[in-house]
N, C-alpha and C positions, 0 to 999 in steps of 0.2 A: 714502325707504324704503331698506331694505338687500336688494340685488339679491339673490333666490335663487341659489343655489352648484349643483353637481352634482361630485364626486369622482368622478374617474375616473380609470383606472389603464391605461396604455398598455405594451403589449406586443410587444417590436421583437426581429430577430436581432441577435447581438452583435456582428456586421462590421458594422451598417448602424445603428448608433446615429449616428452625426455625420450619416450623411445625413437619418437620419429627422430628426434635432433642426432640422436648415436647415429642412426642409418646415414646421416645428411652428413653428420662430421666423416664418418668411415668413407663416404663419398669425397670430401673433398672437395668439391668443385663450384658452389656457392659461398658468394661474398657475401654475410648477414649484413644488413642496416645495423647499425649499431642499437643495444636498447638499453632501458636503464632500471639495470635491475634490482633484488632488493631481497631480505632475508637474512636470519641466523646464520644459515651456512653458507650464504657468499661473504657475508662479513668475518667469518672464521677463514674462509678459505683465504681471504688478504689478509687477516691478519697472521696467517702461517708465513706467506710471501714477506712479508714484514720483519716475519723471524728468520727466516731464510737467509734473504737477504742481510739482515745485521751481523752473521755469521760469517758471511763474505767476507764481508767489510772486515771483520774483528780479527779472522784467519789471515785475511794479506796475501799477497801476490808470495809463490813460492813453488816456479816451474820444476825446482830440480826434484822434490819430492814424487816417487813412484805411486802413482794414483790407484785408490782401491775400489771398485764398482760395491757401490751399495743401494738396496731400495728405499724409496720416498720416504717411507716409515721411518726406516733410521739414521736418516739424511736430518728429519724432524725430531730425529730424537738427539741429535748431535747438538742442533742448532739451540735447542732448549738447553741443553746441556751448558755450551757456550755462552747463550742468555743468561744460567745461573751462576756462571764464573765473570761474569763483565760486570752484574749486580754488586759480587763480594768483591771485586777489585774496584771500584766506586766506591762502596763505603770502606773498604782501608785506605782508598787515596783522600777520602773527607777524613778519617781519622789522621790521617799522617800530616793532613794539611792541618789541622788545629794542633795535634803536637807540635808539630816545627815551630810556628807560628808562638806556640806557649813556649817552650827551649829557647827562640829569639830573645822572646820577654825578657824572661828571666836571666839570660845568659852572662849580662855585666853584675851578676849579685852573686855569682857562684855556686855551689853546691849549697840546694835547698833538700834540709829533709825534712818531710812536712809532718811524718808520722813523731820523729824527738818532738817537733814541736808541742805536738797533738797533747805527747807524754809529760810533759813539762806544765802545759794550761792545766790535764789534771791532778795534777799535787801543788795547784796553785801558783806557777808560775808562768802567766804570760809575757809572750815576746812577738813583739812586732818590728815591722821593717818600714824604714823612709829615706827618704830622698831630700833632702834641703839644701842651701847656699851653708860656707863657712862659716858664716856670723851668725847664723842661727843655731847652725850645730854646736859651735861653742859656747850658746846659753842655755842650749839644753844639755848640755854634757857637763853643766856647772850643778844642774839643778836636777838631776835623773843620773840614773844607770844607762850608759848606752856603751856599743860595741861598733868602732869604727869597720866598716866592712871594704869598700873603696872609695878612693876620696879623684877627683879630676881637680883639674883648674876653678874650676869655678861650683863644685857639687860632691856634697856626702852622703854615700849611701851606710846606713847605721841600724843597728836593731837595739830597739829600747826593752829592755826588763822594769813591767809594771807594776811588779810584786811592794816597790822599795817608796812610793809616795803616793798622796791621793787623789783620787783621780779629778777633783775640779782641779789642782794644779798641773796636772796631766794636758786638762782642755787647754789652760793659759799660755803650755809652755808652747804645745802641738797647733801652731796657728798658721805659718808658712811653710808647711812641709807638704810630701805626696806621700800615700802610702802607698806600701806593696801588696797588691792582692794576693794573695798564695796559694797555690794552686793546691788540686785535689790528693796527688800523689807527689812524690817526689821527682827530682830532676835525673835524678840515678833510672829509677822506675819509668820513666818519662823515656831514657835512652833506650830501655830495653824493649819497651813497648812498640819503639819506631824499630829497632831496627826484627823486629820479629814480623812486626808489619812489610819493612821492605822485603825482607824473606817471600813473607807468605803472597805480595804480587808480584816478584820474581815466580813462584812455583805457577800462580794463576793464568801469567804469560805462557809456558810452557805448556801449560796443558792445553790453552786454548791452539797454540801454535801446534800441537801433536795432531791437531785436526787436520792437518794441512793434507793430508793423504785422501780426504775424502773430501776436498774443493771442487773438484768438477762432477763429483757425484751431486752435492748438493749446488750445484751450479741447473744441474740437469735437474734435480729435485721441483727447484722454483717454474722452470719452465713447463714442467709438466701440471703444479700448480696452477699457473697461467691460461691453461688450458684448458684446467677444471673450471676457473673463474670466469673466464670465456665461455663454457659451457652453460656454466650456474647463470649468467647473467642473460642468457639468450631464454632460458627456462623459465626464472624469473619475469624475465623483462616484456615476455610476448601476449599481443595482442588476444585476449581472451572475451569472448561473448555468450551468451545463452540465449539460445531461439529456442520457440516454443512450437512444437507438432501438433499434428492436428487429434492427435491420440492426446493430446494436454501433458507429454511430457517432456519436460526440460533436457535440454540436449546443450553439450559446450561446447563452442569450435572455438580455435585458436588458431592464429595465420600469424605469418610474420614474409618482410620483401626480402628479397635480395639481387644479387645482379650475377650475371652465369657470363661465359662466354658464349658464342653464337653456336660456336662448333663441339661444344659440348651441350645441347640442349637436349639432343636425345638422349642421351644417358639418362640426365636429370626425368625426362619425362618417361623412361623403362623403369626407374626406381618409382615414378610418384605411382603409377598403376599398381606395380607388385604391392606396395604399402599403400592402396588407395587411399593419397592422398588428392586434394584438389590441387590443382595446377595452372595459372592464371600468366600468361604470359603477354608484354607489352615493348614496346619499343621504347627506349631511354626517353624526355624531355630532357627541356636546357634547366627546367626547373628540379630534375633530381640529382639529388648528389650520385652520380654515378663513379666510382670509381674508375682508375684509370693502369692500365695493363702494359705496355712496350714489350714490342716485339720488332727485335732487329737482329741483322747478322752478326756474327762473333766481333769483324773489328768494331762494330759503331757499337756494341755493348761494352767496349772497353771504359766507354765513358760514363755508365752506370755506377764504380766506385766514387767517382767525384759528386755528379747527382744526388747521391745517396748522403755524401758526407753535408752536402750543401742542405739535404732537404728538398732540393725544388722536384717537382712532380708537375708535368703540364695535364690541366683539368681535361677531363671526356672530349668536350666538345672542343679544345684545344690545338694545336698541330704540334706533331711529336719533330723537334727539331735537332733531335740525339746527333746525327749524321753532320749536321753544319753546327752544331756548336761541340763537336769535337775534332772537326778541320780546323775551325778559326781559335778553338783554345791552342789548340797546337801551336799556329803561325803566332798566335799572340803573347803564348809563351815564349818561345825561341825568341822572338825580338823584345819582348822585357827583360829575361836573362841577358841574350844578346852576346855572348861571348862563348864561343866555340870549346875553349877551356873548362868553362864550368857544364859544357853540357859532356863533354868526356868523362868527367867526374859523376855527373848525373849517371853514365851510360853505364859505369863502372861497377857503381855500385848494386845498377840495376842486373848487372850479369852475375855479382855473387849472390846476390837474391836469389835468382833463375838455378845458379848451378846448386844451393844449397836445397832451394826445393827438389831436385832431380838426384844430389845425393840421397835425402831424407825420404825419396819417392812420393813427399806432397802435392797435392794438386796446385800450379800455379795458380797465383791469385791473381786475377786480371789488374790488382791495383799496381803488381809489380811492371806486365806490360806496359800500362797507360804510362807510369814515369819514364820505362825506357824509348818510348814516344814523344815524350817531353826533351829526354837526354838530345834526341838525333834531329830533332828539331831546332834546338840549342845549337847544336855542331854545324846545320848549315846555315842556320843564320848567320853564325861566326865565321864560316867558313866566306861566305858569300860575300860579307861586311869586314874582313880581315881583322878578326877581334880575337885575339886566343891570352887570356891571363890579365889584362890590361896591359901585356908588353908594348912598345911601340914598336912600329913599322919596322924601323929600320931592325930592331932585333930578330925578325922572324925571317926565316927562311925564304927563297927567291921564290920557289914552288908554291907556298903557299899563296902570297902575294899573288901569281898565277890563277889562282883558282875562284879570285876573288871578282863578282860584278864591278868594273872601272866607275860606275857614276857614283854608287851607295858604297864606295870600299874606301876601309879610311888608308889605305895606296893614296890614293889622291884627294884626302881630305882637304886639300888646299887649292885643288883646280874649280876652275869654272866651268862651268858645261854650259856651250852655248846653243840652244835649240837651233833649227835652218831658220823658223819665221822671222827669228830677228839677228840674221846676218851677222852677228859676233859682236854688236852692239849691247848687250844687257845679255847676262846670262842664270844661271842658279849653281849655288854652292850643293855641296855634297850634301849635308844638312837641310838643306831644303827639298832635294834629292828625296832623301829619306822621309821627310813630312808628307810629300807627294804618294811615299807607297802607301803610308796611314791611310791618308783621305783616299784613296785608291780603293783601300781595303773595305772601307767607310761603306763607298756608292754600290761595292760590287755586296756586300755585306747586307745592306739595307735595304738594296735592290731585290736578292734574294726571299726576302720579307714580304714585299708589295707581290712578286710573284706569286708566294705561295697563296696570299690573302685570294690574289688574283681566280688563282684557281678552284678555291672554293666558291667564286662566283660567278664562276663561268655558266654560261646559259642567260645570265642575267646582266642589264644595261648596266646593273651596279658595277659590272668589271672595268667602267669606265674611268669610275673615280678610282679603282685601282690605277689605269693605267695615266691618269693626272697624279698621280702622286709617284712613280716613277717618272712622269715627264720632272716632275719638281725638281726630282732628286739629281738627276742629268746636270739643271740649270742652277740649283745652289750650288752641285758640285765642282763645277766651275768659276764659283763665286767666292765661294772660299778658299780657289788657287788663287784668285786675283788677288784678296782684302789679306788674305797669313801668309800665304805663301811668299808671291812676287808679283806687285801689282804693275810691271812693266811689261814681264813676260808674258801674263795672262789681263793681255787689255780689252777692254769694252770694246777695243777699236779694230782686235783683234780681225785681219782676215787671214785667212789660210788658202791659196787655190783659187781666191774669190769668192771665199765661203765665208762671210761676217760670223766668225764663230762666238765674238762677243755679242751681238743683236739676236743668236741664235739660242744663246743661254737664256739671256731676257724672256723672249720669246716661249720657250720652254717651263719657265716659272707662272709666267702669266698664264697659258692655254692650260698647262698641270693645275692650278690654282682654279680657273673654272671647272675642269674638267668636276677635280674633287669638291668644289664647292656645288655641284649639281646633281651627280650620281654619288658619291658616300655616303648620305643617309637614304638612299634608295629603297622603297618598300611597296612599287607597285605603282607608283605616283610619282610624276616627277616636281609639280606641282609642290606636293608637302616635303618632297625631299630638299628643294630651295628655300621652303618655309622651316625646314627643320634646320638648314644653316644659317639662314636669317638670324634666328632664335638664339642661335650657338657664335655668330658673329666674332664674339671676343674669341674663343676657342677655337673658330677658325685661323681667322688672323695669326695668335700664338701658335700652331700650328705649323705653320711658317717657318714662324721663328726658331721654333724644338727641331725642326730638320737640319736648318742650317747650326745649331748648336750641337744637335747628335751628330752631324760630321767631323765638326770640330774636334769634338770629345776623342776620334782615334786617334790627336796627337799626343795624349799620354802615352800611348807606345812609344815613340821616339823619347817624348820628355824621358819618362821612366828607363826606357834603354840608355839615355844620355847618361840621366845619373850614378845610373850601376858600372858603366863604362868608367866615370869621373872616381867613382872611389877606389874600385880596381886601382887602375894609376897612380892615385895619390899614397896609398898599401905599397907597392911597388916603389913609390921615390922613398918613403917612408925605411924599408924593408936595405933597397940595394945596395944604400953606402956601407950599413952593415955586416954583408954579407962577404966584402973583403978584408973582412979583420977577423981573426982565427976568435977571438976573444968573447966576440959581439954575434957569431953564428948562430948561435943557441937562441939568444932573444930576433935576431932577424927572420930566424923562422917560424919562431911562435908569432912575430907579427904578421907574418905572410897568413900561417892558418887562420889565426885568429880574424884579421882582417878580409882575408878572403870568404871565410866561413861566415860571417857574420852579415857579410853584400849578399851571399847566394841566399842567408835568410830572411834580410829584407827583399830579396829581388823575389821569395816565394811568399811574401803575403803581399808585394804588389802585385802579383798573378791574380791570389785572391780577390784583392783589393779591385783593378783596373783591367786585368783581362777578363774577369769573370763579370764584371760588372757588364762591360760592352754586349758579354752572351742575352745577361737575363736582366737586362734594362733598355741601352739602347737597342737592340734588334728584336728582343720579347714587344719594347712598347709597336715597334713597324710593324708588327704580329698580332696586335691584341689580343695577346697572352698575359696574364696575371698568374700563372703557375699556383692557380688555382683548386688544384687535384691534391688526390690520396691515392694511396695505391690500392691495388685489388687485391685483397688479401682472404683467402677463400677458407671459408670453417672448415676445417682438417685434424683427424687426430694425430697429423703426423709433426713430430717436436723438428722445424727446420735446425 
């Protein structure tokens, strides 16, 4: 359920806000409105988290290291530390990037020593280096001093001594060449330079990596900074005034909202007295952001690790749907998996998880339950539908086979099932069997939805057009066995007993269709409630049409399960010829894992993908749910 809220709105002098805020945090139990603060020391305080944080990053993942408790202080004093070693390893990786870069250059010219050079220019002898075609090197090596240095197919590299002619024939002869720019140092100095450099960010690596002992110190560091920022920013950010007494003097109060739980109100209001502060208490609107709490029993809390990773939060005024959207994730997994094999495996791993927590005496993490719910979910769907590996039928044992539902069991994926109404004339394949439990799953899913709506508006006619839109869903639901299913079996013409079950569907759509077109915008009036569908006409209409389409949408179960099914199989014919050749073992089993491992990972972001969608799309929208919420997260000094 979604914990009742209570808004309340506290009222402090303006010199005793930080202290009031300490009392409020040590309390715990108020969710502040967020505010937006501002300041020297809240911008210092992020900009520590900033350094914190890059510390993290720069130290690296490194469990096996024996952790060292250290305070904030020298947590900050690490991380600075680390900042001054990540600065000097950037600029010898810029130094070593233009060395390299310059040793590339120069590399086909060989050993340069730039300082002979230098030595040579002063007692008057310059020497320069080029690059030309053959035909030109041998009219300048007619008419100059030059030194062949490497020659290619088609280019000479040469250094010319300027000492020996003058220099306009120097310009005449120097017209199709390139020179060589020369570097600063030499190429010797050049090597030593680098490899001192790679020394010295080898040593920077290391020192930074010796931090590694104090990671979760300064992991814990940041969050306590977090805390303070959270602090500074509610200090900063709060509502401040000056009213004037009737003595003429200026007096500041400062208030700021937040949101309590109902059942904690007295506490809150034995603190506001002992710290006379003001205390202003109100009942939530749909117009504040109220935060939003869940409270459920241990199993339906199983499904807060998934929530949490997806992000979705249903808003205050929302309906908390924890309980049916971790029944139908279940069934929806098991039949997108769909094969009893891979949920063993699932279950398998989920039991060395559990025993490794129990040796290590860590608290189970409920994410490890939810997957072992997934595992055995898996197992009877497979169980049920005779699906274990992609083996076929005939490979699996007689007991299994046994244990399996005859209509949905691929046992007899090749019979007919002939319903009684039609006498053994037209029947439905196993396959379509299967499509039947989707849309099954669909009406009873959806159905769910309109109920709950129902209920919140019970008391009022409005719950009519709830109960027109469960009539809808009866009568599409029927409709879409006839149009995907089997429009023989499930005819318009249908009777049953005498009972025109096809005119009875019609019927149901049509009466559902007024129903909702009359009381759904219900507000006291019935009159503007008809004028407010009028209005909406189009969006009536489509209306319609999104039901019989959100029915639809549960045959991705089956599709999705088909195809997970199909690749299994093909891994397997892929896999078995190999497996009787002593030779071919070795690759026949990397294909089974491979192949196998690779289905169970698409068959887990189609979960993502199409069972999770079904949760927070088609049944949120039967809902008018837009998972619209944040969570309630109460100012506390305690680091969760």
């Amino acid at each position: 359920m979604i914990v009742p809220m209570s808004k309340v709105t506290i009222v402090i002098l303006g010199n005793k806000k930080r202290e009031a805020l300490k009392v409020l945090q040590k309390l715990g139990l108020v969710h502040v409105e967020i505010f937006e603060g501002c300041g020297e020391n809240l911008a210092t305080l992020q900009e520590q988290i900033k350094l914190l944080e890059s510390s993290v990053f720069a130290i690296g993942k490194n469990n096996e290291v024996e952790q060292i408790n250290i305070s904030v202080e020298k947590a900050l004093s690490i991380a600075k530390q680390i900042k001054n070693f990540e600065e000097e390893q950037a600029q010898c990786q810029a130094e070593k990037i233009i060395l390299v870069s310059e040793l590339e250059r120069l590399k086909k010219w060989g050993e340069i020593d730039t300082n002979s050079i230098n030595e040579l220019k002063a007692k008057g002898v310059e020497v320069c280096f080029y690059e030309t075609s053959k035909e030109e090197f041998d009219l300048i090596s007619k008419n100059a001093t030059t030194v062949r240095l490497n020659t290619t197919k088609s280019t000479v590299k040469f250094a010319l001594i300027k000492s020996n002619f003058e220099e306009t024939k120097e310009n005449d002869l120097l017209i199709n060449v390139n020179s060589l720019a020369l570097p600063q140092i030499s190429t010797t100095e050049m090597q030593e330079k680098l490899s001192l450099l790679n020394k010295r960010i080898d040593e920077i690596k290391e020192n930074i990596a010796s931090n590694a002992c104090y990671l979760k110190s300064i992991k814990q560091a940041i969050k306590h900074k977090e805390k303070d920022v959270e602090f500074e920013t509610y200090a900063t950010g709060m509502v401040e005034e000056t009213l004037s007494s009737e003595e003429n003097l200026n007096v500041s109060i400062a208030y700021f909202k937040g949101y309590l739980e109902n059942e904690n109100l007295d506490k809150l209001k034995r603190v506001a007295t002992e710290n006379s502060w003001g205390l202003f208490i109100e009942e939530p609107t749909k117009e504040d952001n109220v935060p939003t709490k869940l409270k459920n029993n241990k199993f339906v809390s199983l499904i807060y690790p998934l929530t949490d990773f997806l992000g979705t939060v249903p808003g205050y005024f929302e309906h908390d749907i924890s309980g049916w959207f971790l029944a139908f994730i279940l069934i929806f997994f098991g039949i997108i998996f769909g094969d009893g094999g891979y949920g063993l495996l699932i279950c398998f791993v989920t039991a060395i998880l559990l025993i490794n927590c129990l040796i290590k005496k860590k608290k189970v993490s409920p994410m490890y339950l939810l997957i072992g719910l997934f595992g055995l979910s898996t197992v009877l769907w497979g169980t049920i539908t005779c699906t274990w590996f992609g083996l076929s039928v005939e490979m699996l044992p007689k007991w299994l086979k046994t244990l399996s539902i005859p209509f949905i069991s691929n046992v007899y994926a090749d019979k007919i099932w002939y319903p009684f109404w039609t006498k053994g004339e037209v029947g439905l394949t196993t396959a379509q069997n299967l499509q039947i439990v989707c849309f099954t799953l669909a009406l009873i899913q959806l159905t769910v939805a309109h109920i709950k709506v129902s209920i919140k508006n019970k008391g009022s006619i409005k719950i009519l057009g709830d109960i027109g839109a469960i009539l809808q869903l009866l009568g599409i639901y029927y409709l879409v066995l006839s149009f995907v299913v089997n429009g023989q079996v499930f005819s318009f013409a249908l009777i049953i007993g005498g009972i025109p079950i096809g005119t009875i569907a019609i019927a149901l759509i049509g009466i559902g269709f007024i129903l909702s077109f009359v009381f759904s915008n219900y507000e006291g009036n019935i009159l503007k409630s008809i004028l407010s569908s009028c209005k909406n006409i189009v969006s009536v209409l489509l209306g319609v049409v999104n039901v019989f389409s959100d029915i639809v949408s549960y045959i991705r179960l089956w599709a999705v399960g088909l195809a997970g099914a199909a690749i299994s199989a093909t891994v397997n014919a892929l896999a078995g010829p190999l497996l009787g050749n002593f030779m071919f073992m070795l690759l026949a089993i990397f294909l089974l894992v491979f192949g196998h491992g690779l289905n169970m990972i698409l068959n887990v972001l189609s979960v993502i993908v199409h069972g999770i969608r079904l949760n927070t799309l088609e049944f949120s929208s039967h809902l008018d749910m837009s998972w619209s919420g944040h969570k309630f997260k109460p100012f506390k000094d305690k680091i969760d």
